[in-house]
C-alpha positions as MATLAB code, in Angstrom:
seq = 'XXXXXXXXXXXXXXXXXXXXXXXXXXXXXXXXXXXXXXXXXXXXXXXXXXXXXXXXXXXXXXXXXXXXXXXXXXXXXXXXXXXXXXXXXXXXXXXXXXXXXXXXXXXXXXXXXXXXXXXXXXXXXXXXXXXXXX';
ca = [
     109.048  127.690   59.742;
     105.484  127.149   60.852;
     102.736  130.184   60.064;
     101.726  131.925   63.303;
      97.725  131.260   63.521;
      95.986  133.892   63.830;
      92.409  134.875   64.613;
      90.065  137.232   63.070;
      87.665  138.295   65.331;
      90.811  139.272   68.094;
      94.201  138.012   69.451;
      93.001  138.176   72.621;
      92.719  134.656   74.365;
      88.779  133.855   75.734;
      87.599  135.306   78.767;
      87.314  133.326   82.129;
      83.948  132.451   82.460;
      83.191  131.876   86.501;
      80.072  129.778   87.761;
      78.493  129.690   91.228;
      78.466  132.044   94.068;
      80.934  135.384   93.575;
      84.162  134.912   95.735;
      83.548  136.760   99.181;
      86.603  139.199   99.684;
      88.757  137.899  102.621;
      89.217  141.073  104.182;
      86.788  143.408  104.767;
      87.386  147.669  103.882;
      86.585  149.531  107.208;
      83.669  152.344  106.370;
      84.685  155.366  105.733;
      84.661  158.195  108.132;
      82.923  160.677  105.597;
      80.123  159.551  103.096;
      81.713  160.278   99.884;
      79.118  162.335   98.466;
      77.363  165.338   99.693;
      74.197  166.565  100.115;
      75.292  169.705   97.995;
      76.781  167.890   94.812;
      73.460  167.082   93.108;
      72.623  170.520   93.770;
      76.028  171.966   92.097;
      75.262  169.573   89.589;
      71.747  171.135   88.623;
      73.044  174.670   89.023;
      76.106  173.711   86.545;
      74.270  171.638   83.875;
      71.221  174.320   83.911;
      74.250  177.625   83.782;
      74.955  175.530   80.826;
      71.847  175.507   78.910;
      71.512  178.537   79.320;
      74.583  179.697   78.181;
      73.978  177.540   74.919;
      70.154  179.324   74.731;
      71.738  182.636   74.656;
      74.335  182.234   72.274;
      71.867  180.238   69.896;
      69.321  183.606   70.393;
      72.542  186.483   69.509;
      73.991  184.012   66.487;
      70.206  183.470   64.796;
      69.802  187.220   65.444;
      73.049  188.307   63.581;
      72.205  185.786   60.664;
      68.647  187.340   60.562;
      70.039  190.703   60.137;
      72.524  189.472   57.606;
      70.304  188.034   55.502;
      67.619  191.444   55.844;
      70.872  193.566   54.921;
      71.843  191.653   51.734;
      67.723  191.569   50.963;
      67.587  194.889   51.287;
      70.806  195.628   49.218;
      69.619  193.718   46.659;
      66.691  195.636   46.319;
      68.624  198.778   45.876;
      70.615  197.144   43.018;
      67.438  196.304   41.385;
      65.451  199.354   41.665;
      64.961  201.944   39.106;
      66.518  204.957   39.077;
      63.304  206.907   39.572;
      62.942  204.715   42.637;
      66.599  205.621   43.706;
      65.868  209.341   43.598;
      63.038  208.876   45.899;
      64.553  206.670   48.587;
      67.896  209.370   48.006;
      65.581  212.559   48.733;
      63.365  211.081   51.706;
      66.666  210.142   53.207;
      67.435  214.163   53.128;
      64.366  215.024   54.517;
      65.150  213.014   57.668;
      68.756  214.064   57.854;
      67.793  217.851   57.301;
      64.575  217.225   59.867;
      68.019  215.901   62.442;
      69.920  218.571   61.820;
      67.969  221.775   62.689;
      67.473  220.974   66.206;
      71.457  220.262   66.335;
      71.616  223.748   64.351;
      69.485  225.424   67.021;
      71.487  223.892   69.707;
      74.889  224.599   68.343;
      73.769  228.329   68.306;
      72.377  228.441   71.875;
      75.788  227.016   73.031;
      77.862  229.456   70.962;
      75.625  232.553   71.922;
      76.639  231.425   75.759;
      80.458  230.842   75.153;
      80.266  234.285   73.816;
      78.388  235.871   76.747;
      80.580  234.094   79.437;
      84.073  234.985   77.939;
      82.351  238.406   77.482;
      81.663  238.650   81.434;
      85.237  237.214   82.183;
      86.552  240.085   80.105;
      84.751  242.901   81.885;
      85.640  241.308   85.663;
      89.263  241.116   84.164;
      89.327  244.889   83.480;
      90.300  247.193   86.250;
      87.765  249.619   87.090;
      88.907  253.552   86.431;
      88.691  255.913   89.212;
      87.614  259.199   88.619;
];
């Protein structure tokens, strides 16, 4: 048996290489009755390739935005590990100021709403009543 030769670069044989004029088609394709592209398909084109940077522009601005306020929360966390207790205290008892400064408005509102549930079922109770002739 003989070994098959074989090449290295490809098994593919040469291509044709063609010199002179390009062969004229023997029949010719009738023109078509509708020009194949539009006046509106660059336009759809623009609208679709600029949608799509913007779509990219967006979701790069909300992704950078969440990393940022990753990285400020674990900053920030860090900073309460390392702080001294004194320092704790302090942050811990401004924090109550602000939450007791919230809730005495909510206080005064809660009371205001109570004082009127009171008065209104009081006023349904007294139509409810029958009146007593003398």
């Amino acid at each position: 048996m003989k070994p098959i030769p074989t090449t290295t670069a490809s098994s593919r044989p040469p291509r044709a290489i063609r010199r002179g004029p390009a062969p004229r088609p023997t029949t010719q394709a009738p023109p078509p009755s509708t020009p194949l592209r539009t006046a509106t398909t660059p336009t759809v084109k623009r609208v679709v390739w600029t949608g799509a940077f913007a779509a990219v522009a967006i979701v790069g601005s909300i992704y950078g935005a969440g990393l940022k306020t990753k990285q400020e929360f674990q900053a920030e966390k860090q900073q309460i590990i390392e702080s001294t207790p004194e320092d704790r205290i302090k942050d811990l008892e401004h924090r109550r100021g602000v939450l007791m400064s919230q809730k005495i408005p909510l206080e005064r509102k809660l009371a205001d709403l109570r004082s009127r549930m009171q008065a209104k079922a009081a006023a349904e109770a007294s139509q409810s009543q029958p009146k007593k002739n003398s």
